[in-house]
C-alpha positions in Angstrom: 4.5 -34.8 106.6 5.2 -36.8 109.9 8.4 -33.9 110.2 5.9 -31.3 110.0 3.4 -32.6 112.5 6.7 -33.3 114.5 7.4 -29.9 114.6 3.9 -28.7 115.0 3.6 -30.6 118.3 7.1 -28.8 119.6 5.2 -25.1 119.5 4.4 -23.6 122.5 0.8 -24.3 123.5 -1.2 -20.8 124.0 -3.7 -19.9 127.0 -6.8 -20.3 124.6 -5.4 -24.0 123.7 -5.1 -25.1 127.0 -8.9 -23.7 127.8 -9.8 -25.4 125.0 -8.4 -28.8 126.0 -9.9 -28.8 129.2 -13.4 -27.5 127.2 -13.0 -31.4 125.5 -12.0 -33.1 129.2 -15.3 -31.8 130.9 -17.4 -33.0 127.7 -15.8 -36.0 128.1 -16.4 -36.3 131.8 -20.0 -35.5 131.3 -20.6 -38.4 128.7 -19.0 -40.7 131.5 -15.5 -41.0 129.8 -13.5 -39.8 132.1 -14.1 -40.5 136.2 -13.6 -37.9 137.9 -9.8 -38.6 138.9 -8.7 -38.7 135.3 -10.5 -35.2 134.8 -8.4 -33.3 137.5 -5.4 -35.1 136.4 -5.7 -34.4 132.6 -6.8 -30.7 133.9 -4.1 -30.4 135.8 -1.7 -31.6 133.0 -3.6 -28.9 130.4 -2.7 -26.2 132.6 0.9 -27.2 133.0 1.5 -28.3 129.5 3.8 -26.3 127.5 4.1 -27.2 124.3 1.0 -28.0 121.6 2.0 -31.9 121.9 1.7 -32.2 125.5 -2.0 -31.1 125.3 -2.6 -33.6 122.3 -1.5 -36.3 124.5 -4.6 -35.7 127.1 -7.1 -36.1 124.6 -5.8 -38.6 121.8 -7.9 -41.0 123.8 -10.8 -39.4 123.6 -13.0 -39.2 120.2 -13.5 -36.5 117.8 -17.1 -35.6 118.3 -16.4 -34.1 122.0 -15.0 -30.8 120.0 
């Protein structure tokens, strides 16, 4: 399983996946978990990201219930 997942997180990350992590960072900036410096920083890091595990990195902090 942890092979799988390993490879999972090496696929190119899509347009709709980034919005999507950036969706979660500004939930998680309105509940006060984020300041404000984190947010651009993560949002800056969604937009660049290429790969699926580069956007699970800027929220594996964060928990579940923001999605």
């Amino acid at each position: 399983m942890e092979v799988r997942s390993a490879m999972h997180r090496e696929i190119r990350a899509s347009d709709a996946e980034r919005d999507a992590v950036v969706e979660r960072l500004r939930r998680a900036l309105g509940q006060g978990r984020l300041t404000m410096d984190e947010y651009d920083g993560r949002v800056a890091a969604a937009y660049a990201a290429k790969t699926r595990g580069e956007l699970a990195l800027l929220t594996q902090d964060l928990p579940g219930s923001l999605w």
